[in-house]
C-alpha positions as CSV (number, residue, x, y, z in Angstrom):
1,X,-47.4,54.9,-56.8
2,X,-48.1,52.3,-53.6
3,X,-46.7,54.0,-50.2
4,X,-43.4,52.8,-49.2
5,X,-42.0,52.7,-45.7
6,X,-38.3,53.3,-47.6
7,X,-39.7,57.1,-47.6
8,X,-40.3,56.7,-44.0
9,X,-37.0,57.9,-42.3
10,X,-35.1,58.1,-38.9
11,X,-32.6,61.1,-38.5
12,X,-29.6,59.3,-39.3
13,X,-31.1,57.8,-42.5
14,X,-32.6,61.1,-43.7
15,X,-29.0,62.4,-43.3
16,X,-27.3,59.9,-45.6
17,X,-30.0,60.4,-48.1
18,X,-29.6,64.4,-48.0
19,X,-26.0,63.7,-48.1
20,X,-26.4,61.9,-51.3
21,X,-28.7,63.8,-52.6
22,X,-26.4,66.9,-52.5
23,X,-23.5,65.1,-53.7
24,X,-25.9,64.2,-57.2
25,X,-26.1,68.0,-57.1
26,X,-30.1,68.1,-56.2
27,X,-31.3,71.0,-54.1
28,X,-32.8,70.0,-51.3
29,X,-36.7,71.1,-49.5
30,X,-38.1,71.1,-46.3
31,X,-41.3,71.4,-44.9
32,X,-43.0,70.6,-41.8
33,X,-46.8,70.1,-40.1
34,X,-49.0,68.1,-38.4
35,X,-51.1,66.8,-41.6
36,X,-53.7,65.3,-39.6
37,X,-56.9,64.8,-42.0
38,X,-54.8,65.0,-45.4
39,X,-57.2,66.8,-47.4
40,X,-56.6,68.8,-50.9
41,X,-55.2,71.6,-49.3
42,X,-52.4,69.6,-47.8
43,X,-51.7,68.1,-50.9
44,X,-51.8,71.0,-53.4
45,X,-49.1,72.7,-50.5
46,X,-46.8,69.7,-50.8
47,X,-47.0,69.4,-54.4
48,X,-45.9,73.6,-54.5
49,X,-43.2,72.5,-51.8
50,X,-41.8,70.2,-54.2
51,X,-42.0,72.1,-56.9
52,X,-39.2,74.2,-55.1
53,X,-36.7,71.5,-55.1
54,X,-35.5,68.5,-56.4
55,X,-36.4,66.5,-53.5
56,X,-38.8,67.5,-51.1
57,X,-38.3,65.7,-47.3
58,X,-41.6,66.3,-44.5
59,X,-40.7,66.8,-40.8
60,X,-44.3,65.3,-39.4
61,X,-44.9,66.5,-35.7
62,X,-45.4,63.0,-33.4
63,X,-48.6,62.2,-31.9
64,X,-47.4,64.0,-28.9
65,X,-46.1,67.2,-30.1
66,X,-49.9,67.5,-32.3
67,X,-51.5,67.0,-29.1
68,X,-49.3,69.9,-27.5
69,X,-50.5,72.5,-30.5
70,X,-53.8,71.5,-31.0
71,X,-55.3,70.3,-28.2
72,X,-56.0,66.7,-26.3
73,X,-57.9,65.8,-28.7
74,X,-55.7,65.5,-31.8
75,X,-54.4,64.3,-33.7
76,X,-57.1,62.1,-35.3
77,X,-54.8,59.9,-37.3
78,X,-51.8,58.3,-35.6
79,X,-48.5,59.7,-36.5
80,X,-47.1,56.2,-38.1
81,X,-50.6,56.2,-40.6
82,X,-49.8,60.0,-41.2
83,X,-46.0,59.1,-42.1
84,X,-47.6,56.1,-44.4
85,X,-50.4,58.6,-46.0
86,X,-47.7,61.1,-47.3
87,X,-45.1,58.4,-48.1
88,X,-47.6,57.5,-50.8
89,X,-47.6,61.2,-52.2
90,X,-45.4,61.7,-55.5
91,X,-44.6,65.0,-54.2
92,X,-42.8,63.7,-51.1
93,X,-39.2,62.3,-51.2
94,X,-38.9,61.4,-47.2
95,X,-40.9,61.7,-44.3
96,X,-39.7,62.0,-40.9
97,X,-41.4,62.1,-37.6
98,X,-40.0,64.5,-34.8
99,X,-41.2,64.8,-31.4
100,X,-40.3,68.5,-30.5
101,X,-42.8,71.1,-30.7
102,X,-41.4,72.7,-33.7
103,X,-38.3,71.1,-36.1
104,X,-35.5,73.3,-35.4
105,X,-33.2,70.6,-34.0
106,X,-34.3,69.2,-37.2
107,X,-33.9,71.7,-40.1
108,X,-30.7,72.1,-38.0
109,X,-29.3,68.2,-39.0
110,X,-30.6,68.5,-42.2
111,X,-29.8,71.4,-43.5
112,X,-32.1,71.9,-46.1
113,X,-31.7,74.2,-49.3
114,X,-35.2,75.6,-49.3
115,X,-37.5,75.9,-46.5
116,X,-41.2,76.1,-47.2
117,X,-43.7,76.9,-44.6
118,X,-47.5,78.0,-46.1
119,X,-50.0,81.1,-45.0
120,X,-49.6,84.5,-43.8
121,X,-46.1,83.9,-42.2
122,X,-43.5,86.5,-42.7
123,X,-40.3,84.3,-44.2
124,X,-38.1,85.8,-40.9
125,X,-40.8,84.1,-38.5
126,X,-40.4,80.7,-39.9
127,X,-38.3,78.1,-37.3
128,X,-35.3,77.8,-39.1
129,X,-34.8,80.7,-41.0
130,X,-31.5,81.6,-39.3
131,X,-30.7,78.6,-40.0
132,X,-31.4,78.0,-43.5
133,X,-30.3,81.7,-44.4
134,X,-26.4,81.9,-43.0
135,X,-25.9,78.4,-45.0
136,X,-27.2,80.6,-48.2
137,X,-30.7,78.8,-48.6
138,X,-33.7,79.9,-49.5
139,X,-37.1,80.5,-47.1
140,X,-40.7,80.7,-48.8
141,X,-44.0,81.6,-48.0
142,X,-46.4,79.4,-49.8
143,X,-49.9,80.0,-50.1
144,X,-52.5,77.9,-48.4
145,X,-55.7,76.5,-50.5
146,X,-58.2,78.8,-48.7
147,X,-61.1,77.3,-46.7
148,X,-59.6,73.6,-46.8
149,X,-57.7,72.7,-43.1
150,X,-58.3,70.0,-40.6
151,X,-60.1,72.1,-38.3
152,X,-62.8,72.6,-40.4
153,X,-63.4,68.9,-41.6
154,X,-63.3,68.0,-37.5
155,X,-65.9,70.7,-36.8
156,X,-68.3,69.6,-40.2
157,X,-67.7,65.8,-38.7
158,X,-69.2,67.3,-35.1
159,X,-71.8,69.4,-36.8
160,X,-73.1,66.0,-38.8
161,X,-73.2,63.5,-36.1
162,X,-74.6,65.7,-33.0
């Protein structure tokens, strides 16, 4: 499948898609990250994300709100080629880039069925669980593909070219 900007989404437009969605009956996931580096363990996440709903949509933190969590010197990868990397993933029905620090405001328009967030969270930690939960959705932990993040290929890159 060749990446398509049509999975590439303002807010309104990921609305009317949810909307329809819904009215078709499909349940609806959410997950959310940086995905700076997409490596296996990003992709084996989104691909257990999307086995939790019909259609899975990816809130992708801006270049700005990356550099705000991880430091001045991320994210590697612009936000717009991060949006184009994932739109090319089968797994992933929509991406949409937000520019908070987390995607409350977000979760909060969508209104997603299932929210998905992987590691060693507790479910009631998760940004939007309030949310998600008093509309009668669903919140998972997923497990993360252990020694695969970012970090680490940033730090082997460092550790081969010094």
């Amino acid at each position: 499948m060749v990446a398509s900007f049509k999975k590439i989404c303002g807010w309104k437009e990921a609305k009317k898609l949810v909307q329809s969605w819904k009215q078709a009956g499909q349940r609806i996931g959410f997950t959310n990250g940086c995905f700076d580096i997409l490596h296996a363990g990003h992709v084996r996440y989104l691909q257990d994300s999307a086995a939790q709903a019909d259609q899975l949509i990816v809130g992708l933190n801006s270049d700005a709100s990356v550099k705000n969590l991880k430091g001045s010197n991320r994210p590697i990868v612009a936000e717009d080629d991060r949006a184009y990397v994932l739109s090319g993933l089968e797994a992933v029905a929509a991406v949409i880039i937000f520019q908070e620090e987390t995607p409350f405001k977000l979760i909060e328009w969508l209104e997603p069925d299932v929210l998905m967030k992987g590691g060693d969270y507790k479910a009631e930690e998760i940004v939007g669980y309030d949310s998600v939960t008093k509309r009668g959705g669903a919140v998972k932990v997923l497990p993360f593909l252990y020694g695969r993040s970012t970090t680490n290929i940033v730090q082997r890159i460092r550790e081969l070219t010094t």
